[in-house]
C-alpha positions in Angstrom: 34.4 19.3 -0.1 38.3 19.6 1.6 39.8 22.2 2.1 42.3 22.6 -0.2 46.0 22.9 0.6 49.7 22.8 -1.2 52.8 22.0 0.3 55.9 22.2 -2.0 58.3 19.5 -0.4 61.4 19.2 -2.7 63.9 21.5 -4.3 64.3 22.6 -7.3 67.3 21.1 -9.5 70.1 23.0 -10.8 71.1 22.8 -14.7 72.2 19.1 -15.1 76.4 19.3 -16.4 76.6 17.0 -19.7 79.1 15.3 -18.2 77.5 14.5 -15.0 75.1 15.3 -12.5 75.7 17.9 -10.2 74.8 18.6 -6.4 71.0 19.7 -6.3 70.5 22.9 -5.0 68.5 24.2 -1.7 64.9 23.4 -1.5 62.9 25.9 -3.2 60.3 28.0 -1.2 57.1 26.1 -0.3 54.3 26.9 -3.3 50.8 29.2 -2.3 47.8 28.0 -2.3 47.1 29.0 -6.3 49.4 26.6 -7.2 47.6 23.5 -6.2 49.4 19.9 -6.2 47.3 17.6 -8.1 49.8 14.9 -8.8 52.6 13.3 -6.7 54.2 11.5 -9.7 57.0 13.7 -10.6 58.1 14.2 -14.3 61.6 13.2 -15.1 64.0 14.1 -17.7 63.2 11.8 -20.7 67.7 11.3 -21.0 68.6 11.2 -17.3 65.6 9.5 -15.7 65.8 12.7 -13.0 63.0 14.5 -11.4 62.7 17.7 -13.3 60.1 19.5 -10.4 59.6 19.5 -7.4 58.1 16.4 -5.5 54.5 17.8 -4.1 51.7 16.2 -1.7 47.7 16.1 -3.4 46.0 17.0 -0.6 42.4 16.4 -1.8 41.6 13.0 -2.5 38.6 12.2 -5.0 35.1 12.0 -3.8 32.5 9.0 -4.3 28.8 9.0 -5.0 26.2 6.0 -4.9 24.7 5.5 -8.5 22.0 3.3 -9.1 21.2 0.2 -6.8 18.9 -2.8 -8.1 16.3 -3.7 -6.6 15.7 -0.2 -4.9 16.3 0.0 -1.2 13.4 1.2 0.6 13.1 2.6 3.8 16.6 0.7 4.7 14.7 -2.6 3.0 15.8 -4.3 -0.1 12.8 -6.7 -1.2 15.5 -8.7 -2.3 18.1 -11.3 -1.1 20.5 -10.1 -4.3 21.2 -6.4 -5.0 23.2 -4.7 -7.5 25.5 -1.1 -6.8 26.9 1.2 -9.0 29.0 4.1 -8.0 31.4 6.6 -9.2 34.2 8.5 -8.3 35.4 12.4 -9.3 38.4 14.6 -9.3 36.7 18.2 -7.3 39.6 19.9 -8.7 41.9 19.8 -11.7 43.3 16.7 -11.3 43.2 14.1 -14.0 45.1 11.1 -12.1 42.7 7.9 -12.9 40.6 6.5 -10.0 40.2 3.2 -8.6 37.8 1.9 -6.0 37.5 0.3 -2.5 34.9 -1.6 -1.4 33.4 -3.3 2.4 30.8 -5.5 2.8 29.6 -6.9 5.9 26.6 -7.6 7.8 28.7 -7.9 11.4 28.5 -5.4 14.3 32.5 -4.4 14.4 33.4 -3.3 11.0 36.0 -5.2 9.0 39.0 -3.0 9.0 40.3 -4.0 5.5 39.2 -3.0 2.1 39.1 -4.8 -1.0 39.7 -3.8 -4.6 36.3 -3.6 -6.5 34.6 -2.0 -9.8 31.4 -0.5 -10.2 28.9 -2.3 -10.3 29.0 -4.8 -7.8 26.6 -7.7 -7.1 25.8 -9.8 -3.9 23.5 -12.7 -3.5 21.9 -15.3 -1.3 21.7 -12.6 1.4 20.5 -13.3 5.1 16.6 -12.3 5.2 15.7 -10.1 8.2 19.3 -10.4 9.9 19.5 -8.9 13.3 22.7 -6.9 12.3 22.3 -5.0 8.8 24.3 -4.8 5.7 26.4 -2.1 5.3 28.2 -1.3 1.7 31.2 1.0 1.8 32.8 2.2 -1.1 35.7 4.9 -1.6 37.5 6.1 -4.3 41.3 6.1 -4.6 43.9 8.6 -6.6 45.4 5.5 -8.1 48.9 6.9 -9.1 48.6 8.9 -6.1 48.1 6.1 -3.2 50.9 4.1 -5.0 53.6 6.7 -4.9 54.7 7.2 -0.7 56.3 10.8 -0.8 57.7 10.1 2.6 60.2 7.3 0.8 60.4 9.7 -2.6 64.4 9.0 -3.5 64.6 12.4 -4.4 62.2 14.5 -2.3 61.3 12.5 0.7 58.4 14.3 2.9 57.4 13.9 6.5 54.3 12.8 5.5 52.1 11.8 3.0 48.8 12.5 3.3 45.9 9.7 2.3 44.8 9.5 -1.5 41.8 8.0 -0.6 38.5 9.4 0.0 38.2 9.7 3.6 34.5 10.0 3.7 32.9 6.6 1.8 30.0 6.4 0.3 27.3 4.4 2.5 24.5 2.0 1.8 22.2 0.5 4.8 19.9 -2.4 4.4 18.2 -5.5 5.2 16.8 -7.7 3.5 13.6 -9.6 3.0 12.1 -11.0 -0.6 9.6 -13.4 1.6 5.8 -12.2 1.5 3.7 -11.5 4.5 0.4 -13.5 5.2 -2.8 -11.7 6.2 -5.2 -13.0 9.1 -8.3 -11.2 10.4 -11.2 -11.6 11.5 -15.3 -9.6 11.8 -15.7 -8.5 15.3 -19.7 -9.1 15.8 -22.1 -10.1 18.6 -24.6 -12.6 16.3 -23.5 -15.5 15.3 -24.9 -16.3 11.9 -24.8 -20.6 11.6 -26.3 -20.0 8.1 -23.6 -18.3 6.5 -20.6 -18.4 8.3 -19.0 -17.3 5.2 -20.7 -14.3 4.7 -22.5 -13.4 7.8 -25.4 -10.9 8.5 -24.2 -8.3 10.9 -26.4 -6.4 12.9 -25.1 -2.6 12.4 -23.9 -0.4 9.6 -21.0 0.2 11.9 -18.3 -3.0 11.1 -15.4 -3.8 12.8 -12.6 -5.9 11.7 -9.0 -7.1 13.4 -6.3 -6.9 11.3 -2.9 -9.0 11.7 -0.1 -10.1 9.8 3.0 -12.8 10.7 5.5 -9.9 10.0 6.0 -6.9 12.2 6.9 -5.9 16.2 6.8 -2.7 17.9 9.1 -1.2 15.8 8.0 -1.7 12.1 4.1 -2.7 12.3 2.7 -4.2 8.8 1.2 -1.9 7.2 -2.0 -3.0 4.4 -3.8 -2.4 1.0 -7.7 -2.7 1.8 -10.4 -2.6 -0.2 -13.8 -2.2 0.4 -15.8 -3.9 -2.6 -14.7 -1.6 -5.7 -12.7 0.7 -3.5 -9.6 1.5 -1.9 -10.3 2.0 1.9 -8.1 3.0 5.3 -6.9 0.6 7.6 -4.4 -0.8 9.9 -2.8 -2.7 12.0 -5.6 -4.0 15.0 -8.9 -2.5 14.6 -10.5 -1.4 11.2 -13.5 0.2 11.6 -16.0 0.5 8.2 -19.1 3.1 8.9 -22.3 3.7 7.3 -22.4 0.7 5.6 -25.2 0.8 2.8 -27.8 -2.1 2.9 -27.0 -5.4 1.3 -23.5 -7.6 0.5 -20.1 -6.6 1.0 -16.5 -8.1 0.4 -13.8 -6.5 2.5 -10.0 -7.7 1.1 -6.4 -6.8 3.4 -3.1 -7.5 1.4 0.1 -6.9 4.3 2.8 -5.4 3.2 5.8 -5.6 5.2 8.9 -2.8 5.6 10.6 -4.0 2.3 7.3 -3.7 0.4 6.3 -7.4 -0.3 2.5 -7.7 -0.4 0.9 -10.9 0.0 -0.5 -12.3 -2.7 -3.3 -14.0 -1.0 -5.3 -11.1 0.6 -7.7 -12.1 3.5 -11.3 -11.6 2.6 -14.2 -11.2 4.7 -17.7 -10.8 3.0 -20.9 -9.8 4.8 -24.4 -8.9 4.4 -25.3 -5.2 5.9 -29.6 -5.3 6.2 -31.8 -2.5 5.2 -32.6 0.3 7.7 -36.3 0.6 8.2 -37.2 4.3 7.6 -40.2 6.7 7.7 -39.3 6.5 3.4 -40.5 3.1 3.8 -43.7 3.8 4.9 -46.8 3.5 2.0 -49.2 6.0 1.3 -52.0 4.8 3.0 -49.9 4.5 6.4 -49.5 8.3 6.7 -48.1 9.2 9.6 -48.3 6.5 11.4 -44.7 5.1 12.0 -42.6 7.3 14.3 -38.6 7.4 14.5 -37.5 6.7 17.8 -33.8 6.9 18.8 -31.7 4.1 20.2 -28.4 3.8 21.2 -28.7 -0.2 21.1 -31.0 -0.1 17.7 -29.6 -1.3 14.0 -28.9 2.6 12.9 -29.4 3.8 16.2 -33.3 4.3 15.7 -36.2 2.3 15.2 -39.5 2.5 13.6 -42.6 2.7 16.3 -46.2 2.5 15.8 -49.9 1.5 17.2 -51.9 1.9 14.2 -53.5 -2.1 12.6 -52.5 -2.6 9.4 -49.6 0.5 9.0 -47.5 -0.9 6.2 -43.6 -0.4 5.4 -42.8 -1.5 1.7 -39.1 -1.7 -0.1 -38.3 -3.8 -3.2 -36.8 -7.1 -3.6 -35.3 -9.4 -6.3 -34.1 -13.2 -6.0 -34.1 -13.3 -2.1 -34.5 -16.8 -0.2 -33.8 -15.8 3.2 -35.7 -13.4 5.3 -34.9 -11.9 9.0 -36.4 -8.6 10.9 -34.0 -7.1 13.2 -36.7 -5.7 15.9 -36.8 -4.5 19.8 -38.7 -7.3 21.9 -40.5 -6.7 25.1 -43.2 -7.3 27.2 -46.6 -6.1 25.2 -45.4 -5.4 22.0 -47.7 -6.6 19.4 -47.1 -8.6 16.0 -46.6 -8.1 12.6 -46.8 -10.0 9.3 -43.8 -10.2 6.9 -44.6 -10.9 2.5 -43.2 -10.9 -0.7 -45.1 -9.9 -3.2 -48.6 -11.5 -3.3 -47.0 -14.5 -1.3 -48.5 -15.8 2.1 -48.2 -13.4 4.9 -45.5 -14.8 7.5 -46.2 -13.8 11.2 -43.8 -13.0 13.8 -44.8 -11.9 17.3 -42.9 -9.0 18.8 -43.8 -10.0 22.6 -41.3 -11.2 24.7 -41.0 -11.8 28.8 -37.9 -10.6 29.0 -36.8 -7.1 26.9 -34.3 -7.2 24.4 -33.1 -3.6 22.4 -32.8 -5.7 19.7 -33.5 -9.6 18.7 -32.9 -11.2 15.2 -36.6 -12.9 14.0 -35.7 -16.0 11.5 -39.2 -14.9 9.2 -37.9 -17.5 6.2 -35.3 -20.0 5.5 -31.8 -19.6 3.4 -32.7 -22.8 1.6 -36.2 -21.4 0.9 -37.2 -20.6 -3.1 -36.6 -17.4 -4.8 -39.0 -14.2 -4.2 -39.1 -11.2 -5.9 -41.2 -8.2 -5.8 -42.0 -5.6 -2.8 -41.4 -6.6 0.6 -44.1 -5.4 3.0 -43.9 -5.5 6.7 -47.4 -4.8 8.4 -48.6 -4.3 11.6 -50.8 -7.7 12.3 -52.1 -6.6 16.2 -54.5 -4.3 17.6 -54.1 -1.7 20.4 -50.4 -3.1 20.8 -47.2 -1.1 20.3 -45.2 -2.6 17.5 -41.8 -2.0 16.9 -39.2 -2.6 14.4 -35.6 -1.5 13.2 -34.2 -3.6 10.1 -35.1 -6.0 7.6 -32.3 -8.8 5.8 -33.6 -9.9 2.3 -31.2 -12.3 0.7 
């Protein structure tokens, strides 16, 4: 708030003869502080239209406050290209003079130096989107009577100066604006191409990366997104999303961008994918015993795979209304083979052994197109005196 001050400027008037006016007399002394000025219209004397006080300067205009704007601004971002302002305007002292208002709009890098007369609220449409240069909405409030009476021409009492009636510090709104919705694009960052389903592809680790990127944004206001991971709300950002310990089996993976004014597109990009079971020492069946070891691998599935020599040790997990099969397995030079089922199906073989060694190699054991098998999934060691190795199975 002002500091307040009073400066008495006129003189006080002598009795008034009933035949006519008199000389005034001398100026009366200036008024303290506890007197306060809070209107520059005189009185005058009802009869003889004559100022019957002294002529004064209001030194504190009133001040101006921001009310309600619609839509909301957000972060200096109106998801609009039309907004709606309300404001207000208050005497901070005794003064009941009424008040009018002042308004600038402009969206130009030199500020317009006039003002024009406005009432709250005020509306403005078909607004630039994104503009390089901002909006800016000033509004002030005026001491109506006030501004419209000059002291420094007052016929009676005329001052050196008069000070402003206006409220030298306006109230300030700063925005741009942007009602259009950003698009999504991504993509799943993986080694293994899966020709079968391109549209929901097998990766080959619990461990799934995913590149994020939207048509809005730069250096100075990246998109921001709403993910979700199947039923649930996940992190992620801008670039690189990383999802870990993925459980076993088929995912959907949605990103919405939302841009600085908080549109959000309304046609999230989706990635599915399937995420294969982890072959553990669990999986192993009671007549195996101990024969499957866990060995650790920095280029395995889960970063381990299962290891054994033993004919005929067995792994077992269940299965319902799967067509395709695939074992995710080391291959090297005198591994042996095992033999993949369903059920009480035909035993499928697939040989482990390999010229060249590979941490891990994708075995096709049945077709997507093949018929529906339920029942428990058994992977058994089919060689003798051979090491047999394997990390993963994908059942679909």
């Amino acid at each position: 708030m002002r500091h307040t001050s009073t400066r008495r400027l006129g003189v006080a008037l002598a009795a008034v003869l009933a035949a006519a006016a008199l000389p005034l007399l001398a100026p009366a002394p200036s008024a303290d502080a506890a007197d306060p000025c809070l209107s520059e219209v005189q009185p005058t004397d009802p009869l003889l239209g004559l100022p019957t006080g002294g002529a004064c300067d209001d030194t504190v205009p009133p001040a101006t406050t921001l009310a309600a704007v619609t839509p909301a601004v957000s972060g200096g971002w109106l998801a609009s290209t039309s907004v709606t302002i309300a404001f207000t305007g208050r005497h901070t002292d005794a003064d009941t003079d009424p008040i009018s208002y002042q308004c600038q709009f402009f969206n130009t890098a030199i500020a317009p130096t006039t003002w024009q007369s406005c009432s709250s609220p005020v509306g403005y449409d078909q607004l630039e989107e994104r503009s390089a240069t901002p909006y800016t909405f000033r509004v002030r409030a005026v001491d109506s009577p006030d501004d419209a009476h000059d002291i420094t021409t007052d016929p009676f009492f005329a001052a050196p100066t008069d000070l402003p009636d206006v409220d030298q510090t306006p109230a300030e709104l700063v925005f741009r604006a942007d009602a259009t919705a950003p698009s999504t694009f991504g993509f799943l960052r993986t080694s293994y191409y899966d020709q079968d389903q391109q549209d929901n592809p097998m990766v080959t680790s619990p461990t799934v990366q995913i590149r994020l990127q939207s048509n809005e944004g730069g250096p100075d206001e990246a998109p921001t997104y709403r993910c979700r991971l199947d039923d649930r709300a996940v992190a992620c950002a801008d670039g690189l999303t990383t999802l870990r310990r993925l459980g076993a089996g088929r995912h959907a993976f949605t990103a919405a961008a939302v841009d600085p004014a908080g549109n959000v597109d309304p046609t999230p990009f989706t990635q599915r994918f399937f995420v294969p079971r982890n072959l553990t020492t669990d999986d192993a069946t009671r007549a195996s015993g101990g024969a499957w070891r866990r060995v650790r691998s920095p280029g395995a599935f889960a970063g381990d795979y299962l290891q054994t020599s033993t004919y005929g040790a067995t792994l077992s997990f269940p299965v319902r209304n799967i067509r395709a099969i695939r074992l995710l397995a080391p291959a090297g030079p005198g591994l042996g083979k095992v033999q993949i089922r369903v059920g009480q199906g035909a035993w499928m073989p697939v040989n482990l052994a390999s010229k060249d060694a590979q941490r891990m190699k994708v075995y096709q054991v049945r077709e997507e197109l093949s018929g529906l098998l339920a029942g428990p999934l058994q992977v058994r060691v089919a060689s003798r005196g051979k090491t047999v190795r394997v990390d993963a199975v994908m059942a679909r």
